[in-house]
C-alpha positions as CSV (number, residue, x, y, z in Angstrom):
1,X,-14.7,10.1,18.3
2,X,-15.8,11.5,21.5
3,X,-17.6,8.3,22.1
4,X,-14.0,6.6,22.6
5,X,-13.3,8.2,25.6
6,X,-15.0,5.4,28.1
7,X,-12.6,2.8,26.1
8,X,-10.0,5.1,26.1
9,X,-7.5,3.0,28.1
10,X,-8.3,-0.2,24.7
11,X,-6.7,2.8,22.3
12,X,-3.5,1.4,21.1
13,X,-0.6,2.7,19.0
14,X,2.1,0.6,17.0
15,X,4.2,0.4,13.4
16,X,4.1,-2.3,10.4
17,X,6.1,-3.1,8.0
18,X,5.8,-5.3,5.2
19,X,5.9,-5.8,1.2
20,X,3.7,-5.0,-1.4
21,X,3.2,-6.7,-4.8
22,X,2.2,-3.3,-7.1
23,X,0.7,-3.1,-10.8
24,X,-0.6,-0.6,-13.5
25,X,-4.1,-1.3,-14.5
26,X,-3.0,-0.3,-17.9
27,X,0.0,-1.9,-19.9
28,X,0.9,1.4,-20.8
29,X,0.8,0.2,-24.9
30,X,4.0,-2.0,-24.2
31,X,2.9,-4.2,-26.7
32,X,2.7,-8.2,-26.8
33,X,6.8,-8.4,-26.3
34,X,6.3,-7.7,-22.8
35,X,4.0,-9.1,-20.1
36,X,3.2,-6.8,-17.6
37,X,4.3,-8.2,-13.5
38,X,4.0,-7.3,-10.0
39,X,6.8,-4.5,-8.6
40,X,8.1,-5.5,-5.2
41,X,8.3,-2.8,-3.0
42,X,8.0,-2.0,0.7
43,X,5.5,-0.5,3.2
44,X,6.3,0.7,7.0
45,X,4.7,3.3,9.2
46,X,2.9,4.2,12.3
47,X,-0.5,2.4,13.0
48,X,-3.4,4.2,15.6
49,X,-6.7,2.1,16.6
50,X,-9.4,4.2,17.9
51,X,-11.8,2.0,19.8
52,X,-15.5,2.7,19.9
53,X,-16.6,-0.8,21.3
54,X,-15.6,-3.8,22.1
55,X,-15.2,-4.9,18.2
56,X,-15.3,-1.7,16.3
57,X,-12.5,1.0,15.9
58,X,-11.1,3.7,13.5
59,X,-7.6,2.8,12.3
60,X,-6.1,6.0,11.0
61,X,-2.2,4.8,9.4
62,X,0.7,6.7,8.1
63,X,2.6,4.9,6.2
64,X,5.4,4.8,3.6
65,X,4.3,2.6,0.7
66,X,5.7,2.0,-3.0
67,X,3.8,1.7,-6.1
68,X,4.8,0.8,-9.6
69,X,4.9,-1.8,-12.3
70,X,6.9,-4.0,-13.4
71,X,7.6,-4.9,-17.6
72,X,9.3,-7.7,-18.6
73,X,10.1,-9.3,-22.4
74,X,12.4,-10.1,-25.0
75,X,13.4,-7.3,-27.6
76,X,16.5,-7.9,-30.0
77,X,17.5,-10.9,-28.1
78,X,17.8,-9.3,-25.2
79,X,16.0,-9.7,-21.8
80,X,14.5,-6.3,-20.7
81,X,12.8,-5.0,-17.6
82,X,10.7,-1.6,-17.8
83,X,10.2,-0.6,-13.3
84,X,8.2,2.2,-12.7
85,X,8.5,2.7,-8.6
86,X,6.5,5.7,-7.2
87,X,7.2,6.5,-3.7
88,X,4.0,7.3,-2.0
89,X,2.9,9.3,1.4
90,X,-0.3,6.8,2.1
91,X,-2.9,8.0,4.9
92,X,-5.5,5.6,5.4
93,X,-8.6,6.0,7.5
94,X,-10.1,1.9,7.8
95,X,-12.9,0.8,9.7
96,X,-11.9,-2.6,11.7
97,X,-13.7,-4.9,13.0
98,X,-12.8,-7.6,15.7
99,X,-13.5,-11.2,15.9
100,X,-11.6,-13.0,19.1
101,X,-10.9,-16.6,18.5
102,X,-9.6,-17.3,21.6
103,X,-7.7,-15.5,25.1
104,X,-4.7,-15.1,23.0
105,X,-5.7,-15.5,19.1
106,X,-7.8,-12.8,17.4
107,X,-9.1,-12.3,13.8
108,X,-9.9,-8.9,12.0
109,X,-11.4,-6.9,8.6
110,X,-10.6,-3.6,7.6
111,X,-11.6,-1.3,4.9
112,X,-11.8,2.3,4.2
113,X,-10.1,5.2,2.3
114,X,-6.8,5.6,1.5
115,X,-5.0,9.2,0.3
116,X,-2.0,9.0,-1.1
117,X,0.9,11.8,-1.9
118,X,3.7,10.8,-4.1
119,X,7.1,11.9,-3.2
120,X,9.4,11.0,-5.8
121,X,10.0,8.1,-8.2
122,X,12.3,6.2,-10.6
123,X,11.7,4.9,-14.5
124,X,14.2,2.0,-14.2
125,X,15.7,0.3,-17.4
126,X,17.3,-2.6,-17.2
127,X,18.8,-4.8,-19.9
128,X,20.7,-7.3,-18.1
129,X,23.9,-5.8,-18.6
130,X,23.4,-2.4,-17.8
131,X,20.7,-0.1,-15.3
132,X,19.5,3.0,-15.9
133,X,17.5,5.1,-13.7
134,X,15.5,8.3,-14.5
135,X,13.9,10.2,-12.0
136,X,10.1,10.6,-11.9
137,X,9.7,14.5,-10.6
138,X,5.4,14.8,-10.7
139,X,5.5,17.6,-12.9
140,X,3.9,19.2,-15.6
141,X,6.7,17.6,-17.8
142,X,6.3,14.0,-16.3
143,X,2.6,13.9,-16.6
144,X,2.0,11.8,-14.0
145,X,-0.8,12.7,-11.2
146,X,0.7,13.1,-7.4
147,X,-2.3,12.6,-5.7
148,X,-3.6,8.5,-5.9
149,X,-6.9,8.4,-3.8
150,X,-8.2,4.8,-2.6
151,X,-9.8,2.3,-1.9
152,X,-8.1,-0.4,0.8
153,X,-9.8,-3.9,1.9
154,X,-8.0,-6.2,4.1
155,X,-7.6,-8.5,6.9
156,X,-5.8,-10.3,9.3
157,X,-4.7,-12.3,12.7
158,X,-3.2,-10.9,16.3
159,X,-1.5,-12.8,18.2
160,X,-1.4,-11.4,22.3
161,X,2.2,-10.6,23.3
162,X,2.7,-9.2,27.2
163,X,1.0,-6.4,27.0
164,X,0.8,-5.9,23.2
165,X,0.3,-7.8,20.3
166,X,1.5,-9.6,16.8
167,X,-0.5,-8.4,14.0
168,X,-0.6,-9.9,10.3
169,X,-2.1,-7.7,7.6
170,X,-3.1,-8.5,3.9
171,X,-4.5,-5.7,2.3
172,X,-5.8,-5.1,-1.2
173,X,-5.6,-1.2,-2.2
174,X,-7.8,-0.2,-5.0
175,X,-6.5,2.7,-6.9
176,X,-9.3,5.0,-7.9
177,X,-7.4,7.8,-9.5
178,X,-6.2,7.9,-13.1
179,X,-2.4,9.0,-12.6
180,X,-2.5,10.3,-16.6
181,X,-2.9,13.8,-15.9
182,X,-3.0,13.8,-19.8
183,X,-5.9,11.6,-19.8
184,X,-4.7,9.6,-23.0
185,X,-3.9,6.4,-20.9
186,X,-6.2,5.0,-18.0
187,X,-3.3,4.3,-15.2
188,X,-4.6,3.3,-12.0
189,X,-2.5,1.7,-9.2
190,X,-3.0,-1.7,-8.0
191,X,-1.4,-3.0,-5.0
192,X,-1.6,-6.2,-3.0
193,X,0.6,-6.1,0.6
194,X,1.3,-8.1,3.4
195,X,2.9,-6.3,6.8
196,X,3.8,-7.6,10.2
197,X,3.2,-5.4,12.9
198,X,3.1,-4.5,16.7
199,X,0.8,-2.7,18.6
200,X,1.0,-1.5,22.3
201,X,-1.7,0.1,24.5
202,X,-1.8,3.8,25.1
């Protein structure tokens, strides 16, 4: 990192936000009444790019991000939605690299670790004609894991704005940690997201 000090002035600093499309890895023995789906949820924080060259920096993030699943089938003639929405602290550390296409259009891919810290969540039941919620607390009587450590992949476009820039993100996070803290069920998070953000020079 002390190598970034001759390109300290290309640093930059910025926020995202965006949507993810989340899922289990497991169907969590739901059975064939219900087909498992993508949970919408949202992703915003804080964005830093660490330049080392020209086309290579360090992208620390802090970010905001929801996880989950999303069950949805037909039981007693009724329509029925299962939500699981885990609210996550997510810290990844990507490695970008830089392609210019032209003076104002540029082209990236990132990938590195990601560490994430649930904060709360919600079990959401919902049968059409009423909604229930029960609170997800990430104890020893929930059974679920708090920490999710990652794997994120992505990539993108900036656009030059004045002095900053228009960045488009699609990332793929691949969850690596079984969230069963009772090791009966293998849970992993899946996520696919899509963010808009801007970044300014430091």
């Amino acid at each position: 990192l002390l190598a970034t000090d001759a390109v300290q002035s290309q640093n930059e600093i910025g926020f995202k936000l965006g949507l993810n499309a989340a899922r289990f890895s497991n169907d969590l023995g739901a059975g064939d009444e219900f087909d498992k789906k993508s949970a919408i949820g949202f992703n915003a924080g804080l964005v830093f790019q660490l330049k080392l060259n020209e086309s290579l920096s360090i992208q620390p993030e802090l970010l905001l991000m929801q996880k989950g699943t999303k069950f949805k089938g037909s039981f007693g003639g009724e329509t029925i939605k299962i939500i699981y929405r885990l609210n996550y602290l997510e810290l990844p550390i990507l490695v970008k690299m830089d392609f210019p296409v032209s003076e104002t259009l540029g082209a990236f891919v990132n990938a590195g670790p990601s560490l994430g810290y649930a904060l709360g969540g919600q079990l959401i039941f919902d049968n059409g004609d009423e909604r229930e919620k029960e609170k997800i607390e990430f104890d020893e009587n929930d059974e679920f894991e708090r920490t999710d450590i990652g794997l994120a992949i992505g990539g993108g476009v900036n656009y030059k704005l004045g002095s900053g820039k228009l960045v488009f993100d699609l990332r793929y996070l691949l969850g690596l940690t079984n969230l069963d803290e009772t090791d009966d069920e293998d849970i992993k998070n899946r996520s696919l997201g899509f963010t808009i953000g801007f970044m300014m020079p430091l």
